[in-house]
Residue frames relative to the residue before (quaternion, step in Angstrom):
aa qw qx qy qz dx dy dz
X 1.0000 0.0000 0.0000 0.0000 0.00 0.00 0.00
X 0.4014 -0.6552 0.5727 0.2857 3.72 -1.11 1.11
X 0.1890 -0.7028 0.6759 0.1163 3.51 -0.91 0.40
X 0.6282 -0.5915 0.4019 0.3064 3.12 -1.26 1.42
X 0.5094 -0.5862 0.6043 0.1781 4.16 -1.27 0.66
X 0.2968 0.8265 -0.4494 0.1637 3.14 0.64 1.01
X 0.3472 -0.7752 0.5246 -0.0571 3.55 -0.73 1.75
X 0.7387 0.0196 -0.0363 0.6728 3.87 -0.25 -1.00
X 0.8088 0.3608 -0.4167 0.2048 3.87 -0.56 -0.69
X 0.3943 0.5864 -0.5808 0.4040 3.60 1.27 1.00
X 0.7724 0.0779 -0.3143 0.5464 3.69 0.72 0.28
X 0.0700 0.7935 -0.6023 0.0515 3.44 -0.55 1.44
X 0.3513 -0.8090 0.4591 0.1064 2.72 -1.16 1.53
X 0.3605 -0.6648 0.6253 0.1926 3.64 -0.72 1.29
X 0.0824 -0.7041 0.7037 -0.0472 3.65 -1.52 1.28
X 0.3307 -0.5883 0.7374 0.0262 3.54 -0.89 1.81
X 0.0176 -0.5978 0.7915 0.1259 3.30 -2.03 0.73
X 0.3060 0.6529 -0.6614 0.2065 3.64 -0.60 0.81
X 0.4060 -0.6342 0.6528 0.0827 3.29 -1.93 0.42
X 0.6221 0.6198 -0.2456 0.4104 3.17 1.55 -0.35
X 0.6391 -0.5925 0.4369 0.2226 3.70 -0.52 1.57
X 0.7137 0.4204 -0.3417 0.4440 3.39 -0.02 -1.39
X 0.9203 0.3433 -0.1331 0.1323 3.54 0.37 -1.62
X 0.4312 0.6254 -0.2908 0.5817 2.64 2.32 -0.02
X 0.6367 0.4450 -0.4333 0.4570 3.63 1.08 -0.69
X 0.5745 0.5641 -0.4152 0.4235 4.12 1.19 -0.29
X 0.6669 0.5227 -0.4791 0.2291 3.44 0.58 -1.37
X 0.6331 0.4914 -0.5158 0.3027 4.19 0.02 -0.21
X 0.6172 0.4549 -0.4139 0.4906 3.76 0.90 -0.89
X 0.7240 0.5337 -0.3048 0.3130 3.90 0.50 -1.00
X 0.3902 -0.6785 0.4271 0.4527 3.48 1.85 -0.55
X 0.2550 0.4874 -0.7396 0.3879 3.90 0.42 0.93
X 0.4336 -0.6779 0.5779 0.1363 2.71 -1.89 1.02
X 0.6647 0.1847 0.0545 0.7219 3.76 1.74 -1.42
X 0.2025 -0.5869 0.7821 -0.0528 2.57 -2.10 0.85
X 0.0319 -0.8286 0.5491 -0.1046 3.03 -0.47 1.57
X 0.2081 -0.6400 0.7036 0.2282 3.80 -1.07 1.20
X 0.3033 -0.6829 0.6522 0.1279 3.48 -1.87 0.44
X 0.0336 0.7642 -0.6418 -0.0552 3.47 -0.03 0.90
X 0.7181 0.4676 -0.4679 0.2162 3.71 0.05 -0.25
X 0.4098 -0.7418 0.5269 -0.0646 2.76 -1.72 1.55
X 0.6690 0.6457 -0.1999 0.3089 3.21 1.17 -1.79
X 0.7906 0.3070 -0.0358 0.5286 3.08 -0.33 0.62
X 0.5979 0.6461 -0.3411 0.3298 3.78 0.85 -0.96
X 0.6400 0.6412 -0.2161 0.3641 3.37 0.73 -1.10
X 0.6880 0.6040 -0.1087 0.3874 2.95 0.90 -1.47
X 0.4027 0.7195 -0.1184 0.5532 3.39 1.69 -1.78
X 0.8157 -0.1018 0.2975 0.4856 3.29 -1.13 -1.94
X 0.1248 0.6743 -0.7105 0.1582 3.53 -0.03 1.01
X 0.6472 0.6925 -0.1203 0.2951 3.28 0.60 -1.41
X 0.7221 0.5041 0.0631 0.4695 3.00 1.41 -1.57
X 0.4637 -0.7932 0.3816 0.1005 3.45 -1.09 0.39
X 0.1976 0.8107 -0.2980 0.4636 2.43 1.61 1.61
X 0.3214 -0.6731 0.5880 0.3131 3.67 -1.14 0.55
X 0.0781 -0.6013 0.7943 -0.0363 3.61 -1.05 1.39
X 0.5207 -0.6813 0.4592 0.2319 3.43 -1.08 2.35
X 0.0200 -0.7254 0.6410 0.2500 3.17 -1.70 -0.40
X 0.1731 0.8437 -0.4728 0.1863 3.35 1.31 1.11
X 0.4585 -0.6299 0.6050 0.1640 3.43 -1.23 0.32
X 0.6625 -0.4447 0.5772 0.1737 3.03 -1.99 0.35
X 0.5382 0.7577 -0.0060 0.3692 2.89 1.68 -1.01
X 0.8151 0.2980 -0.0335 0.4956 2.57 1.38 -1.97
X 0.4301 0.7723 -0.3400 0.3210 3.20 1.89 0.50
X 0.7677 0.3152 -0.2330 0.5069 2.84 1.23 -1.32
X 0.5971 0.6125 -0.3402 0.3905 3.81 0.69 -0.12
X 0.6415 0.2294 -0.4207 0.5990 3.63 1.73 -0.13
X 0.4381 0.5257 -0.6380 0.3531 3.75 0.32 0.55
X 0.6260 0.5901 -0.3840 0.3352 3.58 0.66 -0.83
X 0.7250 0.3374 -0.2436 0.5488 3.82 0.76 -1.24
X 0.7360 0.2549 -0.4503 0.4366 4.28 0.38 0.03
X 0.5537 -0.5574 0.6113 0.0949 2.95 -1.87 0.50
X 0.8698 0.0891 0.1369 0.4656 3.16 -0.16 -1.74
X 0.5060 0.7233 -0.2022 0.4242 3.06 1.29 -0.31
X 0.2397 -0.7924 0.4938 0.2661 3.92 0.08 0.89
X 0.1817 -0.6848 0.6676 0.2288 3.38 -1.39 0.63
X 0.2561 -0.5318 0.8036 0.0757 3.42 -1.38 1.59
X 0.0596 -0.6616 0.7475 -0.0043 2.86 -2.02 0.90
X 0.3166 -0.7492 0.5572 0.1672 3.98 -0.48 1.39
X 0.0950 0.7871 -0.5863 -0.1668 3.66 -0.06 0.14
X 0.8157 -0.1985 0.3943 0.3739 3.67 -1.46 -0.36
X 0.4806 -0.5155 0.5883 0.3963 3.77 -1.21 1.07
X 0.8177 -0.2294 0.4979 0.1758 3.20 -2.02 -0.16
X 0.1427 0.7353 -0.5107 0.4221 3.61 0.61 1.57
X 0.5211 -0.5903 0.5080 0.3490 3.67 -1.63 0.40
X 0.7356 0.2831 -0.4237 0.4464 3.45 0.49 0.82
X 0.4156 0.7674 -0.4663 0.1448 3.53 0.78 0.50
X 0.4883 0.6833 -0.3579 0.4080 3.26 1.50 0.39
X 0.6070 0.5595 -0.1512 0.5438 3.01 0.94 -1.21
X 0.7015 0.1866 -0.2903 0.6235 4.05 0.75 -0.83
X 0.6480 0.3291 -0.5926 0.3473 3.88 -0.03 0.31
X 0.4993 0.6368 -0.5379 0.2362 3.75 1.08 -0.68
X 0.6655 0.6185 -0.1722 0.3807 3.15 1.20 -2.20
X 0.8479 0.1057 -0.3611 0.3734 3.71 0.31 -0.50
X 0.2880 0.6446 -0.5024 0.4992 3.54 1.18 0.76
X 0.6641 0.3701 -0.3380 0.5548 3.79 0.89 -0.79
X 0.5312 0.6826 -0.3610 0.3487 3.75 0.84 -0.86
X 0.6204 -0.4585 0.4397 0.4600 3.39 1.17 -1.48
X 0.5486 0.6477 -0.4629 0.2556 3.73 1.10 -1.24
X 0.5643 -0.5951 0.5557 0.1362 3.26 -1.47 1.05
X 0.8574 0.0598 0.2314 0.4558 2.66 0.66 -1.70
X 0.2445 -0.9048 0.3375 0.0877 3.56 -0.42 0.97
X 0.1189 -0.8429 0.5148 0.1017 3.85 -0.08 0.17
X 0.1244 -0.8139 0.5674 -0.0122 3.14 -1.02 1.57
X 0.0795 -0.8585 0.5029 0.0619 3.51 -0.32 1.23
X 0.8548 0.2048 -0.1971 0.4342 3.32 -1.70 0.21
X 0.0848 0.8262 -0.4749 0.2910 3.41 0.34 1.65
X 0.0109 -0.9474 0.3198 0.0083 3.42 -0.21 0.48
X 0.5931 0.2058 -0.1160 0.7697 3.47 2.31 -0.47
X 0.5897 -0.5921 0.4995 0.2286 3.35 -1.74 -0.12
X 0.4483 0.6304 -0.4496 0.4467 2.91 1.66 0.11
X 0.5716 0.6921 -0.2681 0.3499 3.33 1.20 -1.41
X 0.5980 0.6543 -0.1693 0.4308 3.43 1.23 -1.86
X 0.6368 0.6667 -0.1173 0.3692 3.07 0.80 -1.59
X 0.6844 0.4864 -0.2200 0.4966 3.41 0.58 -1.72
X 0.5811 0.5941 -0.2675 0.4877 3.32 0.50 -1.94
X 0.7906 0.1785 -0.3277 0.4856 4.06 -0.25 -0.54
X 0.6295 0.4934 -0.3970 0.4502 3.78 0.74 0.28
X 0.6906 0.1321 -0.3777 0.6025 3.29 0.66 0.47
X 0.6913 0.1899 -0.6108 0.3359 3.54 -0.12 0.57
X 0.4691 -0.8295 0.2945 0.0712 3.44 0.67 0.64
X 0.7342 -0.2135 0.4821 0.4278 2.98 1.28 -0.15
X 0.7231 0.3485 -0.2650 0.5342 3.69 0.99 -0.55
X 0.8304 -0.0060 -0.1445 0.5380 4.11 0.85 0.13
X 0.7081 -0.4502 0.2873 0.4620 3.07 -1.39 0.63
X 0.2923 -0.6205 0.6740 0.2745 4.12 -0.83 0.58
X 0.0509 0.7560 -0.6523 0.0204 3.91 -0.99 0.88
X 0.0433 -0.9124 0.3917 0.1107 3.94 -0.24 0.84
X 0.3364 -0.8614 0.3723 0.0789 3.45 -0.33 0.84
X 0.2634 -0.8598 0.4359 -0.0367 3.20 0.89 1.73
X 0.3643 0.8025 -0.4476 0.1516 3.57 -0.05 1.14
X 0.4729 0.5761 -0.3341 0.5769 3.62 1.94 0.46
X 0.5175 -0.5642 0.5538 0.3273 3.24 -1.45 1.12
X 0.4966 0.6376 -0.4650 0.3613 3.80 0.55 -0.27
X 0.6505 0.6187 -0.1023 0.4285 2.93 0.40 -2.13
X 0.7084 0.5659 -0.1052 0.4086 3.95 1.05 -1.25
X 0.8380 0.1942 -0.1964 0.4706 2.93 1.43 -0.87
X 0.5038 0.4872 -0.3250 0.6350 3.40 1.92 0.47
X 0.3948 0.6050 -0.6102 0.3252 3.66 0.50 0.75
X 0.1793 0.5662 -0.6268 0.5043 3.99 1.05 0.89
X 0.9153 0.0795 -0.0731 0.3879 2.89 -0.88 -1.52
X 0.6063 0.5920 -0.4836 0.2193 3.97 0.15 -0.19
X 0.5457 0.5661 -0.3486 0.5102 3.30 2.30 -0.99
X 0.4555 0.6584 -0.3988 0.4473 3.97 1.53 -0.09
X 0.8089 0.4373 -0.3077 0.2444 3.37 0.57 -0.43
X 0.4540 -0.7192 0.4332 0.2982 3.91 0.08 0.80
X 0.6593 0.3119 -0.4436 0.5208 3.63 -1.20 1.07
X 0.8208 0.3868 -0.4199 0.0194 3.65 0.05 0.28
X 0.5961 -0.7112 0.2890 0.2352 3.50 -0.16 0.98
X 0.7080 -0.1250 0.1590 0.6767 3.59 0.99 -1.41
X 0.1250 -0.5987 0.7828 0.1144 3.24 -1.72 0.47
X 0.0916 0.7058 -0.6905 -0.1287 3.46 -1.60 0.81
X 0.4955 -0.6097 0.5501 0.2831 3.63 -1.21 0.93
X 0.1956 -0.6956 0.6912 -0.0118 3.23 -1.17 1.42
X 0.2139 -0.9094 0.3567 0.0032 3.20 -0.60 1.50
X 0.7459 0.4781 -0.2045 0.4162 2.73 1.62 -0.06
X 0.3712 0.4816 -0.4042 0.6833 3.23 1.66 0.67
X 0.6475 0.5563 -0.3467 0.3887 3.50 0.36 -1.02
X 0.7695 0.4614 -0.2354 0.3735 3.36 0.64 -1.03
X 0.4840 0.6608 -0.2779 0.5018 3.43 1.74 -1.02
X 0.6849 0.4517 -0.3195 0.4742 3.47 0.50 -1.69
X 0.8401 0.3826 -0.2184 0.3166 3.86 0.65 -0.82
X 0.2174 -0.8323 0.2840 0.4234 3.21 2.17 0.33
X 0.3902 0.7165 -0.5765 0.0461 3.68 0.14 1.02
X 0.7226 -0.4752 0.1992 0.4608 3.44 -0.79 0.24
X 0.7214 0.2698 0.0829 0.6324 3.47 0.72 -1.34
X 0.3384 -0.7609 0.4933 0.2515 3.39 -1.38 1.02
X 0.5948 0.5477 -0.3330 0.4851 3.62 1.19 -0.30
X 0.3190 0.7229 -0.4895 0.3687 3.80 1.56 0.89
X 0.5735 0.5597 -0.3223 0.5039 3.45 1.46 -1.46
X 0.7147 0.3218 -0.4050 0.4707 3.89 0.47 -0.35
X 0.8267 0.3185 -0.2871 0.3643 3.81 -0.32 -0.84
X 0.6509 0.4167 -0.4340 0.4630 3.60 1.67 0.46
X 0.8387 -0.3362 0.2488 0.3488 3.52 1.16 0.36
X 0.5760 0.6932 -0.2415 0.3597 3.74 1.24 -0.82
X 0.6346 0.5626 -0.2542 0.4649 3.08 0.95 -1.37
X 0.8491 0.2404 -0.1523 0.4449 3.04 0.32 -1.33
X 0.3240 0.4799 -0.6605 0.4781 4.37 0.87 0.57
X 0.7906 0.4044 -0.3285 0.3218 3.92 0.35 -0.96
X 0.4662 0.5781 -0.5449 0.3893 3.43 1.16 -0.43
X 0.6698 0.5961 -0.3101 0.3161 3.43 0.48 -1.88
X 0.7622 0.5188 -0.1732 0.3462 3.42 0.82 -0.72
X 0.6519 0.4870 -0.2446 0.5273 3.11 1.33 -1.07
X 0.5957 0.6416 -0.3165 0.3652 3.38 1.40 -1.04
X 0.6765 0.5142 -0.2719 0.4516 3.42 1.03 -0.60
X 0.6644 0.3820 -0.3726 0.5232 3.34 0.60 -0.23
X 0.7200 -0.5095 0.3973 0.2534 4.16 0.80 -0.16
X 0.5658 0.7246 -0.1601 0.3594 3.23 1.64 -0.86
X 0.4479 -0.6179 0.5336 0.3643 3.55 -0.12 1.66
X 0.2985 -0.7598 0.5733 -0.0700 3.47 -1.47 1.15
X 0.2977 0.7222 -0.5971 0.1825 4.27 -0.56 0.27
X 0.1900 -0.6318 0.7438 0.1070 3.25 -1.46 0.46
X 0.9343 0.0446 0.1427 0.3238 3.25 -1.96 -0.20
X 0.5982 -0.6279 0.4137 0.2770 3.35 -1.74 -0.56
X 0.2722 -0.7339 0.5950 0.1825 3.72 -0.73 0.13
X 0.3142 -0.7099 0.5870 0.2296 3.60 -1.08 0.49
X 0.6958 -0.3044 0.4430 0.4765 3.54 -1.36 -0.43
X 0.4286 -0.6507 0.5665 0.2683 3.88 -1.25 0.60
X 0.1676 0.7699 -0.5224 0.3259 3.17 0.42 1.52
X 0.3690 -0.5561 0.6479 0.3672 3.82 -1.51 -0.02
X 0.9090 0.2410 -0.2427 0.2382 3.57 -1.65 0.58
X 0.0173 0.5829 -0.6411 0.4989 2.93 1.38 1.96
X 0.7128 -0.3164 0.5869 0.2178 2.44 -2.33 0.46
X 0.7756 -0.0226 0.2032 0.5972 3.45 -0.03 -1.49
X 0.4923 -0.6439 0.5693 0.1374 3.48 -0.76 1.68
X 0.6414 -0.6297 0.3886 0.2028 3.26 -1.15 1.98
X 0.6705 0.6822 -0.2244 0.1865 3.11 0.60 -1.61
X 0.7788 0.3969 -0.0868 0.4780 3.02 1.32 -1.32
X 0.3194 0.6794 -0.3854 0.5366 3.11 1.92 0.00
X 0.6682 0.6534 -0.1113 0.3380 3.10 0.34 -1.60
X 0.6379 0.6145 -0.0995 0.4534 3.31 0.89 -1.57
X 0.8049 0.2753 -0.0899 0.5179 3.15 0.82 -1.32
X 0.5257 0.4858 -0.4779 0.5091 3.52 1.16 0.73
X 0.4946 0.6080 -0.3604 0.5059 3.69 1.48 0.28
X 0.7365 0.2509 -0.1876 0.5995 3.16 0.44 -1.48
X 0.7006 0.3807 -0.4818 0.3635 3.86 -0.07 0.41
X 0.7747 -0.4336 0.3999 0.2279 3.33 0.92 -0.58
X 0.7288 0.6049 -0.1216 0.2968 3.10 1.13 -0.33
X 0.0791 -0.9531 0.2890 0.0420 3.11 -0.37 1.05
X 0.5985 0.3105 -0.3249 0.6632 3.39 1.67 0.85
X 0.0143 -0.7456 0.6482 -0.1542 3.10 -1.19 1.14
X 0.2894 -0.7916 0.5036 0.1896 3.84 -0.96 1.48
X 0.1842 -0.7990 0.4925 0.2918 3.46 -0.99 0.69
X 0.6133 -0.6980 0.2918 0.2271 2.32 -0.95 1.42
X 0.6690 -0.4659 0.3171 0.4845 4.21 -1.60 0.06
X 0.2183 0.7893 -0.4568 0.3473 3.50 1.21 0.10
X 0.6817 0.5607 -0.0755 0.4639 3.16 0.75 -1.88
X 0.7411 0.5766 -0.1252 0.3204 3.18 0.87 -1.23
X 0.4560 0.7692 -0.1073 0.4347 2.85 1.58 -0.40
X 0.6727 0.3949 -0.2722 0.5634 3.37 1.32 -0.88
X 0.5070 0.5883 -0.5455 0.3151 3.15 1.12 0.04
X 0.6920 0.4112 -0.3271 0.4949 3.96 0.76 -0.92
X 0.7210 0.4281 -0.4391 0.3226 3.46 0.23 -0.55
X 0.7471 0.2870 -0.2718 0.5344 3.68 1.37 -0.66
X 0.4662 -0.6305 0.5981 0.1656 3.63 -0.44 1.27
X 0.8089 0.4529 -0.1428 0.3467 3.33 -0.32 -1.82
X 0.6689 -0.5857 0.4132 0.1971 3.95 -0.67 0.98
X 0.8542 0.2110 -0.0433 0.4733 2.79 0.26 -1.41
X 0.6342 0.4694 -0.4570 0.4106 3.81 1.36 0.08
X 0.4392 0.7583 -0.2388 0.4185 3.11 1.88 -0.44
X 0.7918 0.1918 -0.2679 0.5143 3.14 0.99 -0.78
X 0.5552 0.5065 -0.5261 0.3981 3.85 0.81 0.23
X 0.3762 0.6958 -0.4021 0.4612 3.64 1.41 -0.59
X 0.7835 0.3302 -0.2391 0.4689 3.75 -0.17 -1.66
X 0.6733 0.5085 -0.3605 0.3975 3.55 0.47 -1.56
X 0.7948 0.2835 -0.4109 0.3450 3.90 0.75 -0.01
X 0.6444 0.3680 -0.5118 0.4329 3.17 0.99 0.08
X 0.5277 0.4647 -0.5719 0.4224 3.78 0.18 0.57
X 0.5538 0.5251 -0.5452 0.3468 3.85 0.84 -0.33
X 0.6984 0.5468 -0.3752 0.2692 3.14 1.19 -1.62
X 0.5179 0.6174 -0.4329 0.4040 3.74 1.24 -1.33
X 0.8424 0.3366 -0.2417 0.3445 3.93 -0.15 -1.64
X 0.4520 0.6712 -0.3056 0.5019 3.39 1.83 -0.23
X 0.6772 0.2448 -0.3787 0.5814 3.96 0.79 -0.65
X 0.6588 0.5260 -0.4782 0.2463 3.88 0.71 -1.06
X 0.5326 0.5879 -0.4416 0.4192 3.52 1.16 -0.38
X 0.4378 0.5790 -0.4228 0.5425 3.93 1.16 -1.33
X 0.9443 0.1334 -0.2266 0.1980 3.43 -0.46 -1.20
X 0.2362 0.6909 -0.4717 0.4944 3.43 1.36 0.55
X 0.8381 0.1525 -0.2418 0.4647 3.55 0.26 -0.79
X 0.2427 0.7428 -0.5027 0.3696 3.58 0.86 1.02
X 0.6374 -0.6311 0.4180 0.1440 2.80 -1.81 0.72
X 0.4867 -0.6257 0.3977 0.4620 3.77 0.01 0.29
X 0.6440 0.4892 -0.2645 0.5254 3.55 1.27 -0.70
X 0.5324 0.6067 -0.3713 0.4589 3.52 1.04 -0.26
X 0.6970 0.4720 -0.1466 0.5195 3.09 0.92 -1.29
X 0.6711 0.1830 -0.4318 0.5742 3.77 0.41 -0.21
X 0.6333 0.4310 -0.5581 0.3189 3.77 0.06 -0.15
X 0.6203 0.4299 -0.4114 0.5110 3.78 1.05 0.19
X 0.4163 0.5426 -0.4388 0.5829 3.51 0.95 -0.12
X 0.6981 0.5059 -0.2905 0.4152 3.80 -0.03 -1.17
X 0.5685 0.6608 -0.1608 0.4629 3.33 1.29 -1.58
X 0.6962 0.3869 -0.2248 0.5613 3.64 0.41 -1.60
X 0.7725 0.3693 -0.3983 0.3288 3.82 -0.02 -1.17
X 0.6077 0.5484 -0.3599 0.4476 3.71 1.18 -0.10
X 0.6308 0.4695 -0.2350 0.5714 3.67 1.15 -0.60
X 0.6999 0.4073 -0.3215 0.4908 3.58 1.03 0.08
X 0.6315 0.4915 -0.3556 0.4830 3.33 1.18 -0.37
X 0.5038 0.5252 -0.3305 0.6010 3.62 1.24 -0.82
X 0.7203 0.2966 -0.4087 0.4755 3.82 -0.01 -0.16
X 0.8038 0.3520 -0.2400 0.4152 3.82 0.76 -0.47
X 0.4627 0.5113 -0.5357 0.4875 2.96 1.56 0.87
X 0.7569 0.4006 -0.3191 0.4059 3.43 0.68 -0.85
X 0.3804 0.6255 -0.5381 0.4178 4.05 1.55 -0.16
X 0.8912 0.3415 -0.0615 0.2922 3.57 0.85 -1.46
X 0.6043 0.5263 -0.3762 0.4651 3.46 1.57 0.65
């Protein structure tokens, strides 16, 4: 059996978005890798008001108060697109502690550009490629020196491209023209989100999953799925035995599919692009 050529997605890194103390103080025992705060706002509303989406209401606030409870754990901070105060809010959560920074809704290389001049050099630069712009200038943005990682945000991405379903950009091909690209230049790589390994998703994790193998990837958000255990389990400490198993189960199958066949892997590819069309048939009758 060929086993799958697998380069970055033997350490994928799993990225929690919460504001919440308790669960951010869990994510190192449970094996989260990040802990991401979500200030951006600008512009959000406007986007996915409409939609059934979580638009953040995190704080400055909540930067410096989840540096305090992780350890090992990286703190990603999402700030605001490119605005006349984006110095001033990358200085501040760079003073906070953020590791790592996330620039969203880009659209030129000028934009790119700025963004690595003011973090200078002081945190990891991580870009969140989620504009049809951004999609079709990834020539020259992968031209521009300082960037570390790029993850595809699919769910702007898909909006900006009016398709029906955001997991269209993967089983029609998109994701992965950008993997191919980004891969060449070296550039830590991730797309989208992933629920819990559960029945009665939309679109069964697994094969999600899959195709962060065979592309490459090596950061993936979980998704609010995840979040969830946060209301059903009140209690701390069941909370965290709660999360810490469904992340075994998740890094438990990515290991399974690591030692897959390359044919495995496109027959789950095959798998996903048929489960997406079956959801956008029924989005569109």
């Amino acid at each position: 059996m060929v086993k799958a050529n697998i380069l970055k997605g033997d350490n994928m890194e799993l990225i929690f978005i919460t504001n919440d103390l308790v669960l951010a103080g869990c994510t190192e025992a449970c094996g989260i890798d990040r802990v991401m705060v979500d200030l951006e706002i600008i512009g959000k509303e406007k986007r996915q008001g409409h939609l059934n989406t979580v638009i953040s209401n995190h704080t400055l606030e909540d930067v410096s108060k989840i540096r305090k409870v992780i350890k090992k754990t990286k703190l990603l901070v999402r700030v605001n697109p490119i605005h006349e105060n984006s110095k001033s809010e990358i200085d501040e959560v760079i003073n906070l502690g953020a590791e790592i920074i996330m620039l969203p809704m880009f659209t030129t290389t000028k934009e790119v550009k700025t963004f690595i001049s003011l973090i200078n050099g002081r945190a990891i630069v991580n870009l969140l490629l989620e504009t049809p712009q951004a999609l079709a200038r990834i020539d020259n943005i992968l031209k521009v020196e300082g960037i570390n990682e790029i993850h595809v945000g699919l769910n702007d991405l898909h909006l900006g491209m009016n398709l029906n379903f955001m997991f269209e950009l993967l089983s029609g091909g998109i994701v992965e023209y950008l993997s191919k690209k980004i891969n060449v230049h070296n550039i830590k790589f991730g797309f989208g989100g992933v629920g819990r390994i559960r029945k009665g998703l939309p679109l069964d994790p697994r094969l999600i999953l899959s195709e962060h193998i065979r592309l490459n990837s090596s950061m993936v958000i979980l998704s609010r799925d995840f979040q969830s255990i946060n209301t059903i389990l009140p209690n701390s400490e069941i909370k965290n035995i709660k999360l810490e198993q469904e992340i075994r189960k998740l890094r438990n199958y990515l290991t399974i599919l690591r030692n897959s066949s390359l044919k495995k892997l496109e027959d789950n590819k095959s798998d996903l692009i048929h489960q997406v069309n079956e959801i956008c048939f029924n989005k569109t009758k």
